[in-house]
C-alpha positions as CSV (number, residue, x, y, z in Angstrom):
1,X,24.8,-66.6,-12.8
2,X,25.0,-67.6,-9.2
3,X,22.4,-68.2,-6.7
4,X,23.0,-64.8,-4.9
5,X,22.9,-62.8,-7.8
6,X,19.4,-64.5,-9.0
7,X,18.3,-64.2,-5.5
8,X,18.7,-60.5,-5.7
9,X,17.5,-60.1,-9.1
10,X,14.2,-61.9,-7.9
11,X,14.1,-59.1,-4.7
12,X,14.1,-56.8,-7.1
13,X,11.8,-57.4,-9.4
14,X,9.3,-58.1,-6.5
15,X,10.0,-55.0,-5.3
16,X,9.7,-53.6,-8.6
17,X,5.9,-54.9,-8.7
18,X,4.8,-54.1,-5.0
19,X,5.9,-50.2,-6.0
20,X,3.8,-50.3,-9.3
21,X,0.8,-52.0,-7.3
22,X,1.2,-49.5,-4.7
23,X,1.7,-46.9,-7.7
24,X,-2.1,-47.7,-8.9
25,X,-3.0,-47.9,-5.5
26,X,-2.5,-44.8,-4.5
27,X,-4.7,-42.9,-7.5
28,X,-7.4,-45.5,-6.5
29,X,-7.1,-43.9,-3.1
30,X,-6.6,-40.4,-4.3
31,X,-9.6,-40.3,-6.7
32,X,-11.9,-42.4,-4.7
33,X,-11.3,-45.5,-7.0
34,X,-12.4,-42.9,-10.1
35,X,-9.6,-42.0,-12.0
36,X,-9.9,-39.0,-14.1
37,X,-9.2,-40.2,-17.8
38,X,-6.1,-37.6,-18.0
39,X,-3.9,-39.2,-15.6
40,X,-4.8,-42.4,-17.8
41,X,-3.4,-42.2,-20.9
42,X,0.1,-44.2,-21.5
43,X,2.9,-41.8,-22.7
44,X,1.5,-40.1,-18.5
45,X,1.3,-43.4,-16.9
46,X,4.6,-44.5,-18.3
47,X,6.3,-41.4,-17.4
48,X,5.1,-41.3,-14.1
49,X,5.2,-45.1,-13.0
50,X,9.1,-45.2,-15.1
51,X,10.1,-42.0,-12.4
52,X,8.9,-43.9,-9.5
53,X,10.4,-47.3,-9.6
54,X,13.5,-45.5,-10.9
55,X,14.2,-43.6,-7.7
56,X,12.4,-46.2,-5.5
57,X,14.5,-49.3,-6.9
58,X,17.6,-47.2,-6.7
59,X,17.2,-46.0,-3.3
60,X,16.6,-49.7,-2.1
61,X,19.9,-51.0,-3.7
62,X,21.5,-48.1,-2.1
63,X,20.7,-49.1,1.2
64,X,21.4,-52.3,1.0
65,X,18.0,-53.7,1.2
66,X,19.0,-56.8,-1.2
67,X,21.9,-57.7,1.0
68,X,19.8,-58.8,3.7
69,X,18.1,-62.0,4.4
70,X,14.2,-61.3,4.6
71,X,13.9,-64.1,7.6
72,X,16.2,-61.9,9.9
73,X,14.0,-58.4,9.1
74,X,14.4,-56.2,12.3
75,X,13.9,-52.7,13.2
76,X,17.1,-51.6,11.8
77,X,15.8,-52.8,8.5
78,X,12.5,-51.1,9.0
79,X,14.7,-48.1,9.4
80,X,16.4,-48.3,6.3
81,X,13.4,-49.0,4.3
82,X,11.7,-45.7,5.9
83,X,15.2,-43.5,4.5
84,X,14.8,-44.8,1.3
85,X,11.3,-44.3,0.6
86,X,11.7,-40.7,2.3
87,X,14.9,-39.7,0.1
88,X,13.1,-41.7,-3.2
89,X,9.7,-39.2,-2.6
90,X,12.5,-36.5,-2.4
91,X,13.7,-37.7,-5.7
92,X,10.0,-38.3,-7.3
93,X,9.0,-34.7,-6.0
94,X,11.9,-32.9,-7.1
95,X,11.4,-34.3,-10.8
96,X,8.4,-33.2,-11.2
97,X,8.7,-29.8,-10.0
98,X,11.2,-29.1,-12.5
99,X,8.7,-30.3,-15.0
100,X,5.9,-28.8,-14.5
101,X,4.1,-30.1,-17.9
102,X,4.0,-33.0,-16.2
103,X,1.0,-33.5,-14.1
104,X,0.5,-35.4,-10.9
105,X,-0.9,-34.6,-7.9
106,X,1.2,-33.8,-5.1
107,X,-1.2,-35.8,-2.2
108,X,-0.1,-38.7,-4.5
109,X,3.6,-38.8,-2.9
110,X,2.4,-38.5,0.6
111,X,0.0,-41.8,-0.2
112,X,2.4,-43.7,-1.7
113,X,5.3,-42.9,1.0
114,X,3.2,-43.9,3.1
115,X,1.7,-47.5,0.6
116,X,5.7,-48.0,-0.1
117,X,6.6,-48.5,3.4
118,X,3.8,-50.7,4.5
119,X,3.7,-53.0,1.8
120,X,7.8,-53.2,1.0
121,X,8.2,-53.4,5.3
122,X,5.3,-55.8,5.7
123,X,6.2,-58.3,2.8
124,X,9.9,-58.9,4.8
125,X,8.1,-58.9,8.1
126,X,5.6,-61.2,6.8
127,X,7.9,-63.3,5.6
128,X,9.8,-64.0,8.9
129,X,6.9,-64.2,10.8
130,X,5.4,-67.1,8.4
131,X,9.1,-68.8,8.7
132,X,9.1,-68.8,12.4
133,X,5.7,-69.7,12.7
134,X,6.9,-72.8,10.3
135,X,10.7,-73.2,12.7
136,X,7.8,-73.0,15.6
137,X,5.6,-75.7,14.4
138,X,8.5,-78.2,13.3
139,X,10.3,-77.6,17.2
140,X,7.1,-78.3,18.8
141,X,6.5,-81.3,17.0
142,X,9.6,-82.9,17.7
143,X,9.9,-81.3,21.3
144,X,7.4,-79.9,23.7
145,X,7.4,-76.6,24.7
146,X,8.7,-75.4,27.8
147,X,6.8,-72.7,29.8
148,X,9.1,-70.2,31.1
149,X,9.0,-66.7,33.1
150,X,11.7,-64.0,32.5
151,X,12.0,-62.5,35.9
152,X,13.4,-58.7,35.4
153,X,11.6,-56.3,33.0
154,X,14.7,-54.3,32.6
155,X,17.3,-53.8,29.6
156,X,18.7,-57.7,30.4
157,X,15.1,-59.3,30.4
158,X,14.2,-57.4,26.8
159,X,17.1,-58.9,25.4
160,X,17.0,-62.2,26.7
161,X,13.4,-62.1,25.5
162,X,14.4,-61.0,22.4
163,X,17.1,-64.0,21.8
164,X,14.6,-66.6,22.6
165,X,12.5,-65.2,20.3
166,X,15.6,-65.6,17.5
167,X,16.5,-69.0,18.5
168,X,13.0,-70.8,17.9
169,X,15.0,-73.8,18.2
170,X,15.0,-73.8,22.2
171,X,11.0,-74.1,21.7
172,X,10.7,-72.2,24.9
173,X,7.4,-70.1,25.6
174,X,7.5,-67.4,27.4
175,X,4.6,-66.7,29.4
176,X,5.0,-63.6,31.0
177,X,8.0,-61.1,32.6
178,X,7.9,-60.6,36.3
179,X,9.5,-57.4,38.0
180,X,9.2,-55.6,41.7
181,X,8.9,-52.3,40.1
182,X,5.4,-51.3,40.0
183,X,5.7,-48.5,37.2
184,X,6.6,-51.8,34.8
185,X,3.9,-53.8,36.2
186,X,1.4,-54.5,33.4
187,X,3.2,-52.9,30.3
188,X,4.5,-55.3,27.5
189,X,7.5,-56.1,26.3
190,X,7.5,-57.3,22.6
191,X,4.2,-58.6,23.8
192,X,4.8,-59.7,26.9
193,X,2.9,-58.7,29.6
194,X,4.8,-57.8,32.9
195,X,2.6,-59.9,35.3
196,X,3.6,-58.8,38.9
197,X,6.0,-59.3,41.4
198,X,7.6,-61.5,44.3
199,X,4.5,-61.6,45.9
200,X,2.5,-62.8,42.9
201,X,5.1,-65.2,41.9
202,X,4.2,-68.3,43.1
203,X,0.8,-68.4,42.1
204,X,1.7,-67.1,38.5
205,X,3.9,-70.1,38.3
206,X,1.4,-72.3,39.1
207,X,-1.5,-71.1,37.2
208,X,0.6,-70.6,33.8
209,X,2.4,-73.5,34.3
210,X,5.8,-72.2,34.5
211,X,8.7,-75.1,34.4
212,X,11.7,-72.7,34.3
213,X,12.4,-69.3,35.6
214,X,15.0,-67.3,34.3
215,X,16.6,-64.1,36.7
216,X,17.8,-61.5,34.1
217,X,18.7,-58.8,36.7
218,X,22.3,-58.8,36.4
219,X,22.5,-55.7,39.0
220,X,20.5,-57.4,41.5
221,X,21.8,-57.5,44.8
222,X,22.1,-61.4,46.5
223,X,19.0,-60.6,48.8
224,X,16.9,-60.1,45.7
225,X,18.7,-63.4,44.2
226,X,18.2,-65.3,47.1
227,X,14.6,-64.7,47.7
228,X,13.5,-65.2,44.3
229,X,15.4,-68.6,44.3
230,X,13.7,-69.6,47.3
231,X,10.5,-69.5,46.4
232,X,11.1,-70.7,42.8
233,X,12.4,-74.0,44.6
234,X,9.3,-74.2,47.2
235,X,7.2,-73.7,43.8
236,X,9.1,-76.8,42.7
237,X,10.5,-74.7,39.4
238,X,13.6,-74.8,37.7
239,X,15.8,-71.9,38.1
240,X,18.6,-70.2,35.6
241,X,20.3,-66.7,36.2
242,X,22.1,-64.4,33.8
243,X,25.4,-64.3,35.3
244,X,26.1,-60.4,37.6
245,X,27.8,-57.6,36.3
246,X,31.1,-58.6,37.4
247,X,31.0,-61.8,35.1
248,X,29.2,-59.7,32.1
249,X,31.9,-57.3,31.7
250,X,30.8,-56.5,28.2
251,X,27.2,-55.7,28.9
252,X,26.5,-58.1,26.4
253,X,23.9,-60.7,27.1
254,X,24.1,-63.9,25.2
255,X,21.6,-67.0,25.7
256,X,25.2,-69.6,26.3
257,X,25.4,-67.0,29.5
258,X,22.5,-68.7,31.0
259,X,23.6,-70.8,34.2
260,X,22.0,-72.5,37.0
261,X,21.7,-69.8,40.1
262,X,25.7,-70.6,42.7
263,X,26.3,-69.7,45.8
264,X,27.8,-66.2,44.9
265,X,25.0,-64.9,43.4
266,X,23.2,-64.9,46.5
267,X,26.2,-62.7,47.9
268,X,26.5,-60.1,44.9
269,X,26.7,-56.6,46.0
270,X,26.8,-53.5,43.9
271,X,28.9,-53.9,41.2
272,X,32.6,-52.1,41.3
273,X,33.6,-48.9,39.7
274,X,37.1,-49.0,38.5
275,X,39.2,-46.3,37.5
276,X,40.1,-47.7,34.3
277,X,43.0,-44.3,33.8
278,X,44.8,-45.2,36.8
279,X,45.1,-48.4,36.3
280,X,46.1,-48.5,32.7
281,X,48.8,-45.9,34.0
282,X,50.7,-48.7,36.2
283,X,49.8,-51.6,33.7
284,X,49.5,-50.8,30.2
285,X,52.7,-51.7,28.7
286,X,54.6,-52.9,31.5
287,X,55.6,-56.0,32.2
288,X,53.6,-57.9,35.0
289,X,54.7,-60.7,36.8
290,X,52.0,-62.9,39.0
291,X,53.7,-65.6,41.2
292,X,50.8,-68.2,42.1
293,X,49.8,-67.3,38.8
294,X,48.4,-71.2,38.9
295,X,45.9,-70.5,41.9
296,X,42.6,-68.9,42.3
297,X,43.4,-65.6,42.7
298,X,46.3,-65.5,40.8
299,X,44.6,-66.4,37.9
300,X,42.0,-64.4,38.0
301,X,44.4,-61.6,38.2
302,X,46.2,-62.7,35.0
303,X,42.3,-62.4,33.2
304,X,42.0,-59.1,34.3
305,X,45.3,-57.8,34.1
306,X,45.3,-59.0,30.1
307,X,42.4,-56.7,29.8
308,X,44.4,-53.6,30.7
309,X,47.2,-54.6,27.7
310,X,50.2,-55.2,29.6
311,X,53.3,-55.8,27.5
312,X,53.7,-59.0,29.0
313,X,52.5,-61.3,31.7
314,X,55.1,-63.7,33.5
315,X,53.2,-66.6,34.9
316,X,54.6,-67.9,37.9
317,X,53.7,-71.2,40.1
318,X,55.4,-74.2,41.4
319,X,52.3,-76.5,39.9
320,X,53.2,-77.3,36.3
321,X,49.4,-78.7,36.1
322,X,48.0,-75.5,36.9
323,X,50.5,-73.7,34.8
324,X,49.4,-75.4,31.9
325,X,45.7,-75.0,32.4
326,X,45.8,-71.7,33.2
327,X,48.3,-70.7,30.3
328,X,46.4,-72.3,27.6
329,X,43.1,-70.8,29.1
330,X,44.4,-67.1,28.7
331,X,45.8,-67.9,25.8
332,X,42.8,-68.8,24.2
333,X,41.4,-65.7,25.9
334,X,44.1,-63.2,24.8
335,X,45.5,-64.4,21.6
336,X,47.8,-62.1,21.3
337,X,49.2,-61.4,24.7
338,X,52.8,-61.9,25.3
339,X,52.3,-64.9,28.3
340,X,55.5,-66.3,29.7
341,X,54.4,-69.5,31.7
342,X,57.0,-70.2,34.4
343,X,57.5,-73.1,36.8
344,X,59.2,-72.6,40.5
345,X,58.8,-72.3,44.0
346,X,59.2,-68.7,45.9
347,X,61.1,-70.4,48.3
348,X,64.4,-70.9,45.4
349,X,65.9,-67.5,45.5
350,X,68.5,-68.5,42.7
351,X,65.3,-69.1,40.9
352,X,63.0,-65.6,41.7
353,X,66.6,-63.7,41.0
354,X,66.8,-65.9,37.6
355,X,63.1,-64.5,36.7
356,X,63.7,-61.3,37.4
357,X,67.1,-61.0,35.8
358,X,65.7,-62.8,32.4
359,X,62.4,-60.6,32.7
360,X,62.8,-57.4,34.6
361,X,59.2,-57.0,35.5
362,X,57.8,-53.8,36.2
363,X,55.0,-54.6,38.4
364,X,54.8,-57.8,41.1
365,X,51.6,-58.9,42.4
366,X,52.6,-61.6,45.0
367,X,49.7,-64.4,45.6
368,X,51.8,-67.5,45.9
369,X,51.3,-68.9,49.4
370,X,50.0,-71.7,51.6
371,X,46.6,-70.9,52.8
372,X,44.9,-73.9,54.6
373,X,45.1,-72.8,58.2
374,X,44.6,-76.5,60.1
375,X,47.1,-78.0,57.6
376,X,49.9,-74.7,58.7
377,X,48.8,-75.5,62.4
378,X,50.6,-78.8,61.3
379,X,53.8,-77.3,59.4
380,X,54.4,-74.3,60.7
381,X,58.0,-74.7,59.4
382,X,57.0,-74.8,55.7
383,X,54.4,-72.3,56.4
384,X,56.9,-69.9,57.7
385,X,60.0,-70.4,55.0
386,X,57.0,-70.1,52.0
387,X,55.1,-67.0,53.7
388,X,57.5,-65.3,55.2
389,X,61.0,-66.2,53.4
390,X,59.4,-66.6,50.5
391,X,57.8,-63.3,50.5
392,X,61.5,-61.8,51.4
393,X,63.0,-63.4,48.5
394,X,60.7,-61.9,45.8
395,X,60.4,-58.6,47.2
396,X,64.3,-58.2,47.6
397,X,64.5,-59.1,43.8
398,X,61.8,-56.6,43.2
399,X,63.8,-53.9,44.8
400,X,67.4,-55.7,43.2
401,X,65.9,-55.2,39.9
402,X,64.3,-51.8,40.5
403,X,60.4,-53.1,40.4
404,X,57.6,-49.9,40.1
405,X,55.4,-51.1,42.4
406,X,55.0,-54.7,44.5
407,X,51.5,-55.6,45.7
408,X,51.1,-58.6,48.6
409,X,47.9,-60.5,49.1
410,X,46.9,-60.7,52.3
411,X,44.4,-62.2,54.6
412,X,41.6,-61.2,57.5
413,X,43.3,-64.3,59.2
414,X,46.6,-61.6,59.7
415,X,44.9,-59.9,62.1
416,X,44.8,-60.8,65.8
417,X,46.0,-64.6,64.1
418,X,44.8,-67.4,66.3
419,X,46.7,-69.6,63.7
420,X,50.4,-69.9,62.3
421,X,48.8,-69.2,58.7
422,X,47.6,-65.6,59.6
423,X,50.7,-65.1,61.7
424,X,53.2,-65.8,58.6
425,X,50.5,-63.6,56.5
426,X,51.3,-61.0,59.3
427,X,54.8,-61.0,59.1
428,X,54.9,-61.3,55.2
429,X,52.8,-57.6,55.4
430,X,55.9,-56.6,57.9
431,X,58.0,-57.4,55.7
432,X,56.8,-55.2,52.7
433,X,55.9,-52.4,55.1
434,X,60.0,-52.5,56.3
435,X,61.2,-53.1,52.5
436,X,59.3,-50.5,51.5
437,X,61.2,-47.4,54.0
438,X,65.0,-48.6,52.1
439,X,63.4,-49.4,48.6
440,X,62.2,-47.0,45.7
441,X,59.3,-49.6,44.7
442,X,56.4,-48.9,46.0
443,X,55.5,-52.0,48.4
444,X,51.7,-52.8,49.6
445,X,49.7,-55.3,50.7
446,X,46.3,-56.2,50.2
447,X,44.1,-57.4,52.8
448,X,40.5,-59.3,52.4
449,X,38.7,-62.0,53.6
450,X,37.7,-65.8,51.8
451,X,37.0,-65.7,48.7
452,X,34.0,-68.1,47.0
453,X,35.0,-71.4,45.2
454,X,38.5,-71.3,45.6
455,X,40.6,-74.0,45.8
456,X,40.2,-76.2,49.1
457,X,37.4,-73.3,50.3
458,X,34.3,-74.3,51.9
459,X,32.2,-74.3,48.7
460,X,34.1,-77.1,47.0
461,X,34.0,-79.1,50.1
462,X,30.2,-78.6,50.6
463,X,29.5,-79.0,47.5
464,X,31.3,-83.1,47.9
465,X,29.3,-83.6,51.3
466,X,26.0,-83.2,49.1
467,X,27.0,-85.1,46.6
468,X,28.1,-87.9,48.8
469,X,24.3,-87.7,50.7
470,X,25.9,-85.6,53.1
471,X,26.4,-85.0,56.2
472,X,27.5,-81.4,55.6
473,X,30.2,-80.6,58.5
474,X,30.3,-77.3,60.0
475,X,32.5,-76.6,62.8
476,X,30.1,-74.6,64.9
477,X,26.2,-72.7,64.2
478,X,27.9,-69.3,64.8
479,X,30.8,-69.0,62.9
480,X,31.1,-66.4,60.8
481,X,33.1,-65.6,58.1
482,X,34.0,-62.8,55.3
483,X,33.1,-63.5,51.5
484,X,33.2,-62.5,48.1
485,X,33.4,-63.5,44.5
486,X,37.3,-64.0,43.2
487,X,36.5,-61.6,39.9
488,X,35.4,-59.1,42.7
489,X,38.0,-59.5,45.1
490,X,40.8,-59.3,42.6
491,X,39.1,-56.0,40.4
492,X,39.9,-54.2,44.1
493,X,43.2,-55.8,44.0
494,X,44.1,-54.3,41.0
495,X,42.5,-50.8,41.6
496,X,44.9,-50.7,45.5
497,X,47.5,-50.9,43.1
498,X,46.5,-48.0,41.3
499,X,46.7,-46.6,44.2
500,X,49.9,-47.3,45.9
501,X,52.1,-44.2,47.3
502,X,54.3,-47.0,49.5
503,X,53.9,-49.0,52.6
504,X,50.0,-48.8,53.2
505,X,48.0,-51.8,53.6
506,X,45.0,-51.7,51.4
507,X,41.5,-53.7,53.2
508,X,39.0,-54.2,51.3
509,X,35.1,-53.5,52.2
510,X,34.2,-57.4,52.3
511,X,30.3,-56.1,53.6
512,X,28.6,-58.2,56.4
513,X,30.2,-61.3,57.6
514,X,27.9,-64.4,56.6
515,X,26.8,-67.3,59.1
516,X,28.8,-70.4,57.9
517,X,25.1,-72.3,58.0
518,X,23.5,-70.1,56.0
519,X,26.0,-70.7,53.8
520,X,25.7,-74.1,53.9
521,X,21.9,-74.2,53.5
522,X,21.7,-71.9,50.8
523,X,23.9,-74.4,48.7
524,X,21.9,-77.4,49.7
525,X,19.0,-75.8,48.7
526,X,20.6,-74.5,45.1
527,X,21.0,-78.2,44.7
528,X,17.1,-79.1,44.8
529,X,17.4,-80.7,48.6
530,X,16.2,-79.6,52.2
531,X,18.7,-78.5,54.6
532,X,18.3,-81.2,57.3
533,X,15.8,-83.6,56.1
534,X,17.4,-84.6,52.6
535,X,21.1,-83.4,53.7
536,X,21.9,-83.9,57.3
537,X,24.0,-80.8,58.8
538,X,26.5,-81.8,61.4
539,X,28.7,-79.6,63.8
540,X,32.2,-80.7,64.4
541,X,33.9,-77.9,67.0
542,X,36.5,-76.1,65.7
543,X,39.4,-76.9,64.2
544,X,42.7,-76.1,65.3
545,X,43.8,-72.2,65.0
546,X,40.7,-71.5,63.5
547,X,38.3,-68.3,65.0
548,X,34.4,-68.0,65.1
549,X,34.8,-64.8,63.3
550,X,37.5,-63.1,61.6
551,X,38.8,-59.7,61.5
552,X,39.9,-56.5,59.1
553,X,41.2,-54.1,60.8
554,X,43.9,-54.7,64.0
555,X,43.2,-51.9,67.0
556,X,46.3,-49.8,66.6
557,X,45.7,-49.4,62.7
558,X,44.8,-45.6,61.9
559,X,42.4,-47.0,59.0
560,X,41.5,-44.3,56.5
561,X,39.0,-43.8,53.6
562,X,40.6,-43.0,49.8
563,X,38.8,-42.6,47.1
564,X,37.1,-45.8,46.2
565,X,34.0,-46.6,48.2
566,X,35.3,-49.8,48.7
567,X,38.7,-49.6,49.8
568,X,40.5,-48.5,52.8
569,X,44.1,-47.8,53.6
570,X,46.0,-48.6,56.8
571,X,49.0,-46.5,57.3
572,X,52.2,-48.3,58.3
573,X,52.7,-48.8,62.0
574,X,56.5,-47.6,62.7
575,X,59.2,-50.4,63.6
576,X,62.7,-50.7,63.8
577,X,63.5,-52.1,60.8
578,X,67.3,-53.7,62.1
579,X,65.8,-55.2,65.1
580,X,63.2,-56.6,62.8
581,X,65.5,-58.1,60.2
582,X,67.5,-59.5,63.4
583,X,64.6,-61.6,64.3
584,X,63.7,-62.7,61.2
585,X,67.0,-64.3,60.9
586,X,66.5,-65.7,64.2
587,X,63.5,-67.5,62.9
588,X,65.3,-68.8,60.0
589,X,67.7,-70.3,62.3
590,X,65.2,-72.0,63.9
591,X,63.4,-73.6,60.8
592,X,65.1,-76.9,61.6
593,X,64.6,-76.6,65.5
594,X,60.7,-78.0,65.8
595,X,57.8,-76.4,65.8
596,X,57.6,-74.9,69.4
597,X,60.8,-73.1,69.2
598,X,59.2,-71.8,65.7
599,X,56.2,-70.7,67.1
600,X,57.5,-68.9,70.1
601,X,59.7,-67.0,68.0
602,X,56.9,-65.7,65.6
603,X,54.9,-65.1,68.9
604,X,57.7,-62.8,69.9
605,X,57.8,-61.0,66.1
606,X,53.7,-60.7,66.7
607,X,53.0,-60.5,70.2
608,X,48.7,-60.6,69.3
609,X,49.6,-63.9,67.8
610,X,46.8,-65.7,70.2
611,X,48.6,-69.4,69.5
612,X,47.1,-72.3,71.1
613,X,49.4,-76.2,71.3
614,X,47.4,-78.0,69.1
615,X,49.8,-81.0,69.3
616,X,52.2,-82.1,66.0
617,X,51.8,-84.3,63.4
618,X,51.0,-88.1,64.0
């Protein structure tokens, strides 16, 4: 006989003598501990007693109750065990009203329903608690316990209580909750008490002796964040944050989700609403191809796209490193996604025409391009054949192979450029806007500002300059700049998509511009140091082509609301489309001419191009 099977044959019988016990116990209770002699004699006991475990025992096995391991008893046990015993009364009851010259005492059922589910709940409950009381003891001896608070009394916090609970392993002892809603204040959660708020949390952590603090709010805005990190770090506390709701897309919380607090979680905002219908109508099923598949964004739009079950994803990028990390990460991801990982550049139109002729793709979202404005300032030639011809070769294939809808990303730095980056990102949303009025794919673009932790953005860079000791270098105390996370920035993305009719440039709400010095002193900070006395801060004048603030929305766009709170739509601006395609051959004549001939030609294809001679490369 195996193990399992003797393990359950030992439940069983246990069971078998907590019901008799429970039996007896419940005539004690009914007569006072006086049982009349009549309800003592065998052939009665038997009959009576034999009925009862019958329909308990059965019940029980019916349910399941043996399947389960005692030391993981929880409610949903507690439930089952309350069914049974309700149906088995039903059972007991029922038997002897069809036998009436039985006697026994109706009271009797209503004791012993209520004996059964005590003693049968609180021997499993007993039993767990005695085990992790035992796990407890054993952790503590061979590591000390760590005194934490769980700041968030919400849905998040319960469960994150209840997993540290589960996994006695972590040894962690939680010594209260903390929330800013009164109404919670001083209520328990699986005996907890909810201690106070912001206001009370500094002293709380010193007179508990709090070590960790752990934000479980995933809806929190970054002001909320922010604040509660700051005083956590005066307090001289450790600080670990359930990720927001943009990263816990599942609404699941897991204790591996637990990460020190970053720099974007002291910019969350409310999280997005998508319309999941629309956008399943452009992408489910259809094939979807993402060039700069490799980068940040392009990436992330390959997660999210996966989500939406495309037929197939073509992954396109002319860095076979980050085609290969990327790849096997989705992979992994989206086991059975059709991924076709492609190397190129946009600039090989034999190549894009290759793509599209092997692949046919439904759906283009267009993300490959160079980005870093002081290093464009430098190459304006390569910034204008990858930007701008670049742009024209895929979208002409996208029209060529009959494409459903083509979606440009776009910058803030397009508007009112100061730099040859934003002015290529200008023309490139030109270009869509004229392919669009001869094509029957619907062309858009997609304008927002930076985007946190992306490749060569200021984050990363920071983030060196502390490590190194600093100085961190910022190029003046008022610049300002537009932010938000890459899974936020590309969930719009994808919704403007949803949403294309043809030709409109989508901008994205980006909320309030942040000071670049805040920035930089919020990160120093989320790094245990001081802005200025540990980490030196150092201003270096701006760089060439760069603003002190950037812009959304140029003056003779007629910008409009549509139906995401979050998005707006720019209406194309009227052009003549052959004089436009003239001088975008005369720029392509010019590639090989030097960079002031280049420039004064873009100037003349965007007269707000505000270009200052920053000099050429030494």
């Amino acid at each position: 006989m195996g193990g399992g099977r003797i393990r359950k044959l030992t439940l069983v019988l246990l069971d078998g003598v907590v019901v008799s016990l429970v039996f007896f116990l419940g005539f004690l209770l009914r007569f006072d501990f006086n049982i009349p002699s009549s309800y003592l004699q065998p052939v009665v006991l038997f009959n009576i007693l034999g009925v009862s475990l019958v329909a308990r025992l059965a019940m029980f096995y019916y349910f399941g109750l043996y399947k389960r391991l005692w030391h993981y008893a929880s409610l949903d046990e507690l439930k089952m065990i309350v069914v049974a015993t309700t149906l088995s009364s039903g059972l007991i009851g029922t038997y002897f009203f069809l036998n009436p010259n039985i006697v026994y005492p109706r009271s009797i059922l209503g004791i012993n329903w209520a004996l059964t589910i005590l003693f049968i709940g609180g021997m499993r409950f007993s039993w767990r608690l005695w085990r992790e009381r035992k796990k407890k003891a054993k952790f503590t001896r061979e590591k000390p316990e760590k005194n934490i608070l769980i700041y968030g009394a919400g849905d998040a916090g319960e469960m994150v209580i209840r997993e540290l609970k589960k996994h006695g392993e972590l040894n962690y002892n939680v010594r209260g909750i903390m929330d800013d809603d009164l109404s919670k204040q001083g209520m328990e959660i699986h005996g907890i008490k909810v201690l106070g708020g912001r206001q009370q949390l500094k002293d709380i952590v010193k007179g508990k002796k709090v070590e960790e603090v752990i934000i479980a709010i995933p809806t929190a805005p970054g002001t909320t964040i922010r604040e509660i990190n700051n005083i956590c770090l005066e307090a001289g506390v450790d600080v670990r944050i359930l990720p927001g709701m943009f990263e816990l897309l599942s609404g699941e919380v897991d204790l591996n989700q637990l990460r020190e607090v970053r720099v974007d979680d002291l910019l969350r905002r409310d999280p997005i609403k998508l319309d999941n219908a629309s956008i399943c109508g452009y992408l489910e099923g259809k094939r979807v191809l993402v060039s700069g598949g490799g980068g940040s964004i392009g990436s992330e739009l390959i997660r999210q796209i996966a989500s939406f079950n495309p037929q197939s994803i073509i992954l396109f990028d002319v860095s076979e490193n980050s085609v290969f990390h990327v790849s096997r990460e989705v992979k992994s991801l989206f086991p059975d996604l059709h991924l076709v990982p492609l190397v190129g550049t946009i600039q090989d139109r034999g190549r894009i025409r290759e793509i599209f002729q092997n692949y046919r793709p439904h759906v283009v979202f267009h993300a490959a391009a160079y980005k870093h404005v002081p290093l464009m300032e430098k190459n304006p030639a390569e910034a204008v054949k990858n930007n701008i011809f670049g742009t024209i070769n895929i979208s002409e294939e996208a029209d060529n192979f009959e494409a459903e809808c083509f979606v440009l990303i776009s910058s803030d730095k397009a508007v009112n450029p100061a730099n040859v980056m934003g002015a290529t990102k200008r023309i490139a949303e030109l270009v869509i806007q004229a392919k669009n009025n001869h094509s029957k794919t619907d062309y858009v673009a997609v304008r927002f500002g930076n985007v946190l932790g992306s490749e060569g953005s200021v984050i990363p860079i920071f983030k060196e300059q502390i490590h190194r000791g600093g100085p961190v270098t910022i190029t003046h105390p008022d610049v300002t700049r537009y932010f938000m996370t890459i899974p936020e920035a590309v969930q719009l993305v994808i919704q403007a998509g949803a949403m294309a009719e043809g030709g409109e440039i989508f901008i994205l709400d980006m909320g309030e511009p942040v000071r670049i010095v805040d920035l930089a002193r919020d990160l120093i900070r989320l790094c245990g140091l001081e802005p200025e006395k540990d980490i030196p801060i150092s201003y270096v004048g701006l760089r060439p082509g760069e603003k002190m603030y950037e812009e959304l929305i140029l003056e003779e766009e007629d910008v409009l609301k549509t139906k995401h709170e979050k998005i707006f739509v720019s209406k194309p601006v009227a052009n003549d489309f052959d004089r436009f395609s003239r001088e975008l051959d005369l720029l392509s004549g010019l590639l090989s001419l030097g960079e002031k001939e280049i420039v004064r030609k873009i100037k003349e294809i965007v007269p707000e191009f505000n270009y200052k001679d920053h000099g050429t490369v030494s």
